[in-house]
C-alpha positions, 0 to 999 in steps of 0.5 A: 500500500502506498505511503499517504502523502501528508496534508492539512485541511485547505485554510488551516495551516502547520506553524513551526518553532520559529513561528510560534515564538513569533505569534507568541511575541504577539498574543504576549503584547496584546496581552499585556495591554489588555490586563493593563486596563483591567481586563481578565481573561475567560475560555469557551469551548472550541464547539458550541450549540448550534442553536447558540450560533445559528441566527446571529450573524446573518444569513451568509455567516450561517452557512459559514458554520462549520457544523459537527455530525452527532455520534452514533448512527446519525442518520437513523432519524432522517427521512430515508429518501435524503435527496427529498431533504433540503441540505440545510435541513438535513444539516440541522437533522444529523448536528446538534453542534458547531465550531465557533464562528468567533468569540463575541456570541459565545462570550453572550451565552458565557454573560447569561450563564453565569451572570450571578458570577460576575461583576458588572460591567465585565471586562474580558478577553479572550485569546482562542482559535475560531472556524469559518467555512470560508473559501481560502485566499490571501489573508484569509484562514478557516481556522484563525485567532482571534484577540477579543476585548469587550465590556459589557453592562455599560452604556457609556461611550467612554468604553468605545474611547478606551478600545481605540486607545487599546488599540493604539497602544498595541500596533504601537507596541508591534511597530504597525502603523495603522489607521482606525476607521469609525462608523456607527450603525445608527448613521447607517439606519439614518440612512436607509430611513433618508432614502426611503429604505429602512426595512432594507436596513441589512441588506442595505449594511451586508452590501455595503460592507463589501464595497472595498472588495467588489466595488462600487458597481457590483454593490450597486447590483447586490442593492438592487438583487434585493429589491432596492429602488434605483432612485434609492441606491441613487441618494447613497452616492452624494452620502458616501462621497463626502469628503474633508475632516472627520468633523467636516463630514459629520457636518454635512451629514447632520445636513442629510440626516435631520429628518432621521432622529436615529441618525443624528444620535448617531452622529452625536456618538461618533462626535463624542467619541472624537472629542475624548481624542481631543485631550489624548494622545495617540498615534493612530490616525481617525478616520470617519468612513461611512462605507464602514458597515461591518455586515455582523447584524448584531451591531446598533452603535459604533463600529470600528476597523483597523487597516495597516497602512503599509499592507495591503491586507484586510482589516487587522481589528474590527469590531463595535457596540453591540446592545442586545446580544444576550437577549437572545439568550434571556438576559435584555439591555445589557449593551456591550462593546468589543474589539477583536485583534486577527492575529494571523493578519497581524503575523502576516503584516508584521512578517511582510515589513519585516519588523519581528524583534530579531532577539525574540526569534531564539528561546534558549540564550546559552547552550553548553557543547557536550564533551562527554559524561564527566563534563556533563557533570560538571556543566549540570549545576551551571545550567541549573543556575543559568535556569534559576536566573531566568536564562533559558539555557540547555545542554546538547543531550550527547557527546558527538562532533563539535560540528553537529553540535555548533550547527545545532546553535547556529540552526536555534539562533543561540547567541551563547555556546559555552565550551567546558573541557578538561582544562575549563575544569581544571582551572575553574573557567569557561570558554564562551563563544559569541555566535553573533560575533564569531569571537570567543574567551574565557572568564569565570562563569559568574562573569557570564551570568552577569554579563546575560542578566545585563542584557535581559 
């Protein structure tokens, strides 16, 4: 029989050492800034209820589900003619479960749970891995993580402010230059009601927000698949065009918009949310987009999406207010906001502009060669105290030739290779090879251990 020829799933992909202490450096930075704002951290499983996912991201995210057959003979309950079974039915027939589709609705159903557990407003993250049955392409995984930030039970707009600072203080860190565009979804109902198309309200949304994708003409045809008036999709073209400063546009909107109260108070969210950024500091260049659609259904306030500015990749963050979500599971008018970091977008941005930290690309820092049994002896306490002192140090496992051994460090990056022979041990010294810079000297090992402890 024929070997089998390895492969992973079209979408998912294998990462190695090297890439992990990579991605690591990025789960670690957003991390860290998100416990620096008092958020803590939560876990749901990798599957949930399908009745959980189901409905709560749109038709198209619906059939990006990937869905879990039951155990068991799955079939016994279906009708026996399955060609007479529409597929989506015959889906919900043989699966009860489903990977998640992201971590916002999940978190929802974790709030409801265990609301008696927790203190209001909660402010969590959560770092986990997340599936959608997409159609792979650049920039675009089945299986990906996502970094998600959210408080919920809080109305205030301060939240939003505070995640466009988190946000900024993260791409800082990563060295990523980055705009974040700003949008609010009551700006958009606004202006569906101005143009005589409120119960088109989501089509509307899901068409737009593919506008940087297909263009403005194909959107123009989806408006129009859905039963959209020509004279309606007509009005969009002034709204969308609006140019100048942020403040700018949102003058000449509450000019388009003062028939619309949903609208106006959307502008006075977008407005109040810029006047926090008056008195602070960040980096991050604002935008007001009003393409910004985000085409998830449960969003009602601001949204937002982060793009990198010298990448051509999708957005690297996104996210927004969400006021009912975990209505839906019993719990109404608890309003939340979030923001959801792609890490794999962000590895791929960071790995094209080539901006890793080069000392983060090896672990272990000093490797001691291996001269035989009674050297191994000796070296064995140093190494321990290399590990007390928070050094990441390892011994090669055998005695074999040197050159096996220097390529195995030159192969792992490791900027110290430590030589202890019978003349090291008799005078009580240590050979010390710089890999970086090729030169190498003896001195006493505590001399080594100061000299690492400086450079951490």
């Amino acid at each position: 029989m024929a070997a089998q020829k390895p492969s992973v799933p079209k979408g998912t992909r294998d990462f190695s050492p090297v890439e992990m202490v990579k991605r690591n450096f990025i789960f670690d930075t957003i991390k860290d800034v998100f416990k620096r704002y008092g958020y803590l951290p939560i876990e749901t499983p990798a599957m949930e209820n399908l009745s959980t996912l189901l409905g709560k991201y749109g038709e198209e995210g619906d059939k990006l589900l990937f869905k879990i057959l039951n155990s068991g003979d799955y079939l016994s309950k279906v009708n026996s003619n399955l060609l007479d079974v529409e597929s989506s039915k015959l889906a919900l027939e043989i699966s009860e479960k489903g990977l998640r589709y992201d971590l916002t609705v999940p978190f929802a159903r974790f709030v409801v749970q265990h609301r008696n557990d927790i203190t209001f407003p909660f402010k969590r993250y959560q770092i986990q891995p997340v599936w959608r049955a997409d159609r792979p392409q650049k920039g675009r995984y089945r299986q990906f993580y996502q970094c998600d930030v959210d408080v919920i039970g809080s109305n205030s707009l301060f939240n939003e402010v505070e995640l466009i600072q988190i946000i900024d203080q993260v791409f800082q860190k990563l060295n990523i230059k980055t705009v974040v565009k700003l949008n609010n979804r009551k700006i958009l109902l606004g202006i569906a009601e101005v143009i005589g198309e409120p119960d088109k309200f989501i089509d509307i949304t899901v068409a737009i927000d593919k506008l940087d994708k297909i263009g403005r003409e194909k959107v123009n045809e989806e408006l129009l698949s859905k039963g959209i008036k020509e004279s309606a999709i007509g009005k969009l073209d002034p709204i969308f065009e609006l140019s100048g400063s942020n403040y700018a546009k949102l003058n000449s909107l509450r000019n388009v918009l003062k028939e619309s109260e949903v609208g106006l108070q959307g502008i006075e969210e977008v407005e109040t949310v810029l006047n926090y950024f008056e008195t602070l500091e960040i980096k991050t260049e604002l935008e007001l987009d009003l393409t910004l659609a985000r085409g998830l259904n449960y969003y009602t306030g601001a949204i937002i999406e982060v793009k990198a500015k010298d990448v051509e990749i999708g957005s690297i963050c996104g996210g927004g207010r969400y006021d009912d979500l975990t209505g839906v599971f019993g719990l109404n008018d608890v309003s939340g906001v979030g923001v959801s970091f792609g890490a794999d977008r962000i590895y791929d941005v960071m790995q094209q502009l080539k901006i890793f930290p080069e000392e983060i690309v090896s672990s272990t820092k000093v490797m001691f060669v291996n001269f035989g049994s009674k050297e191994e002896a000796y070296c064995l306490p140093l190494l321990q105290k290399l590990r007390d002192n928070k050094i990441n140090a390892e011994i090669f496992p055998e005695s074999t030739k040197m050159k096996k051994q220097m390529a195995y460090a030159n192969n792992k990056n490791i900027p110290y290779v430590i030589l202890v022979g019978e003349s090291e041990m008799d005078e009580g010294m240590i050979t010390v090879k710089n890999m970086n810079l090729g030169e190498q000297s003896k001195m006493k090992f505590e001399e080594l251990l100061n000299k690492i402890q400086n450079e951490i």
